[in-house]
N, C-alpha and C positions, 0 to 999 in steps of 0.2 A: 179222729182217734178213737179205739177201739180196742176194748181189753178182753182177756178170757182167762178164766182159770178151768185145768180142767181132770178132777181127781186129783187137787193138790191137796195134800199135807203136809205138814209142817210139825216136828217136834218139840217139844220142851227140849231147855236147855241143859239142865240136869237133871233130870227124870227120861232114860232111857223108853219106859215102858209108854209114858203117857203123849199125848198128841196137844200140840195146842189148836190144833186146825185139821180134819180128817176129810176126807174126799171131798174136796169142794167142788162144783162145778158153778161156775159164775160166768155169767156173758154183765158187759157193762157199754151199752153205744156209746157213742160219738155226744156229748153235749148235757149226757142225764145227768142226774145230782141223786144221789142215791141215800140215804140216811140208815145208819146202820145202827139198830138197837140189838137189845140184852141184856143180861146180868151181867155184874160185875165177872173177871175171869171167863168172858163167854166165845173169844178170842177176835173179838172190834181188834182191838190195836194189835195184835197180831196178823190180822190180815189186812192193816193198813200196810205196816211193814214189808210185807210181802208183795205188795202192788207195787210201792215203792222200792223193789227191788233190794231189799235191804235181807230177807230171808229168802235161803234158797230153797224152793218144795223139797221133801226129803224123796218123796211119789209126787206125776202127775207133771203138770206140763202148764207152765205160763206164757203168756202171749199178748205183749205189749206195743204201741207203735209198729207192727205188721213184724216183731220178732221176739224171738224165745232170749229174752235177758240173756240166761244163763247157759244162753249158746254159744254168746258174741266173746270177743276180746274184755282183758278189763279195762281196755281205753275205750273200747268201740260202751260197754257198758256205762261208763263216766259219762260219756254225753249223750246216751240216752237220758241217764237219771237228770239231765239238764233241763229237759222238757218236763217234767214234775217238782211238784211239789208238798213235800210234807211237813205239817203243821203240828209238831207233840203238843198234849194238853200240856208240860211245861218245858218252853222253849228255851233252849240253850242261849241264854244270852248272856254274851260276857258282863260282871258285875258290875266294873269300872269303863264300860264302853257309856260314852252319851248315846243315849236312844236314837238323834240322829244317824247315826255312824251305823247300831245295830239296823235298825230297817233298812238300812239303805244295803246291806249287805244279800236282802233278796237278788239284788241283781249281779252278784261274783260271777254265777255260772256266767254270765254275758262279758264278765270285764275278763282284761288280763293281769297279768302280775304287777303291775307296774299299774294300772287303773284302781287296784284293788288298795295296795299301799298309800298311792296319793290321796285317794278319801279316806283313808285311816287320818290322814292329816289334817287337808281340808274336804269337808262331806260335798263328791260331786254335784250332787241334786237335792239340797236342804228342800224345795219348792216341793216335790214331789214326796219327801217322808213326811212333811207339812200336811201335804191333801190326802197322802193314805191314812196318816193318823186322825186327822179329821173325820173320817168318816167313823171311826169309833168311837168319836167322842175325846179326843187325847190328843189335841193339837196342842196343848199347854205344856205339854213333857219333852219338845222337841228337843231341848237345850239340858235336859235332864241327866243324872249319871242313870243307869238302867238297875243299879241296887239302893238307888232311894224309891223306885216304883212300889208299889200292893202288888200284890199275887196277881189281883183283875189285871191291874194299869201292867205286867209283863205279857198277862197273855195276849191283851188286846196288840202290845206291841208288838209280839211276834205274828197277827195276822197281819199288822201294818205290813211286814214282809210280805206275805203272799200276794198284799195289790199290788207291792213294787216289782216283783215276778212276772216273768214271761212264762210263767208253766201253762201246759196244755190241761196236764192231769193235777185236780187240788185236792189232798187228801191230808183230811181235818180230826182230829185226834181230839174228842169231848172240847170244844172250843168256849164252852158255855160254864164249865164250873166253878170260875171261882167268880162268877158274872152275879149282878138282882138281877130282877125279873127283867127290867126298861134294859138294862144294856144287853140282856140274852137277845131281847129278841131284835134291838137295834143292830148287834154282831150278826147275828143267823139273816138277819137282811140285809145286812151290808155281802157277807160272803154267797149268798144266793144272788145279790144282782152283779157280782162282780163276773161271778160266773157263766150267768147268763150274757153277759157285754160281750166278752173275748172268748164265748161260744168253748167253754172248757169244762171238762166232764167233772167234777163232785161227788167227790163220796168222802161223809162225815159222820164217824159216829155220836151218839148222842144217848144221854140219859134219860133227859124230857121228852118222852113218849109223844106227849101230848102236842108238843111244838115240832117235834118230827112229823106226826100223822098233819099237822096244819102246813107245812111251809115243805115239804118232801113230796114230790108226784111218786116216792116209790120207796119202799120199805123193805130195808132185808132183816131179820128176825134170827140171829145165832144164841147158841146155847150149845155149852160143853163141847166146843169148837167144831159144833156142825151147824150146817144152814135148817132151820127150822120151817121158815116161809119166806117168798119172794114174791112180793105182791102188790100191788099199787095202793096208795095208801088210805083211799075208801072203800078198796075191798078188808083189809086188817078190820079186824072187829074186834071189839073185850072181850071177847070168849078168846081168840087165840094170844091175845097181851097176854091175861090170866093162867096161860098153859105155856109158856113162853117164859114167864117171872114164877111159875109156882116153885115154891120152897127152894128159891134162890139164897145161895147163899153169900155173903160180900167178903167172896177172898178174889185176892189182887190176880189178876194175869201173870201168869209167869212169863219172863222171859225164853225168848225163841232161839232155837242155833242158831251161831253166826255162823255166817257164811263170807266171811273175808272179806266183807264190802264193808264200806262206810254206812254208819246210821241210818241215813236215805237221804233219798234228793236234796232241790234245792234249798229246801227250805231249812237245812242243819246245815249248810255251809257258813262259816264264821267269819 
């Protein structure tokens, strides 16, 4: 699997004038893990959403699983976005759902109507949200409602989804913030070897520079929704971090068009 963006942009949602994302051109192979930093508003999760087929370029030309999204049918598009996965920094999880029930929901796209209801009941595969939660640390929550969690203990459990996923493509929205140190870097190695196993491409943005340039073979660098550098991540030096973060300012990302689609992939499905 193999992705391309190429001269896409992407607008603000109500701000006619301005761009969340301007000419981008992005090749991404088959298998890389890509780590995406920047300042806050630099348009990371705006162009997570876009990979994830949730924004449609306003200019320019996507190119996923060997086709343009936004060419296909909206059925033919629904299961493409089957094969993805995306992870918001905070994951939609129903309040009153046991956290079994939630993780176990990475695998809908795979079930049907009728699979999907019966584990609303009894959870098909408790064994399996048992060992994805495990690997963050959160095997103790399995029998939990999902609005007694922390902020940490939600987000870890919505990557618990992503191992129960079949996605090809993992695309990870700040995975790491409301994490200490021990579990940042226990999650960023749990989602790096997961990836590596079932040979599936990664691209996660990320805050901590410094755990990006260690655990990432490769660094994209956005600011004011242009690509600044794309470079492997012992070529990136503190000279260009420093030009990259200078006189950043910490406002939010604005929200992007919709484009008639759902949220994104698999990993919002409930």
């Amino acid at each position: 699997m193999s992705l391309a963006l190429h001269q896409v942009s992407v607008r603000h949602a109500r701000a006619a004038s301005a761009a969340a994302l301007l000419d981008i051109d992005l090749k991404i192979g088959p298998g890389e893990q890509v780590a995406l930093i920047g300042p806050s508003g630099a348009g990371k999760t705006t162009l997570l959403h876009t990979l994830a087929c949730s924004h449609m370029p306003q200019t320019g030309h996507y190119e996923i699983f060997g086709a343009d999204p936004w060419a296909l049918s909206s059925a033919a598009r629904h299961l493409l976005r089957k094969r993805l996965f995306l992870a918001p920094q905070t994951p939609p999880l129903p309040a009153h759902q046991r956290v079994v029930t939630a993780v176990l929901a990475g695998r809908l796209p795979q079930w049907s109507l009728w699979q999907a209801l019966r584990s609303l009941i009894k959870p098909a595969d408790p064994r399996a949200a048992f060992e994805a939660l495990a690997r963050f640390d959160l095997q103790g929550k399995l029998y939990e409602r999902v609005d007694r969690l922390s902020g940490g203990e939600r987000q870890r459990c919505g990557l618990a989804r992503l191992l129960i996923s079949r996605a090809e493509l993992l695309l990870v929205d700040e995975p790491l913030s409301a994490l200490d140190p021990t579990l940042a870097r226990l999650t960023l190695q749990t989602l790096l070897q997961e990836a590596r196993a079932r040979s599936a491409t990664l691209v996660c943005s990320l805050h901590q520079v410094e755990l990006a340039r260690a655990h990432f073979p490769r660094l994209l660098g956005l600011r004011d929704g242009r690509i600044v550098f794309d470079a492997r991540s012992e070529e990136v030096s503190d000279a260009m971090l420093a030009e990259l973060y200078r006189n950043a300012r910490p406002t939010p990302e604005p929200e992007a068009l919709p484009a008639g689609a759902p949220l994104a992939g698999a990993g919002l499905h409930l």
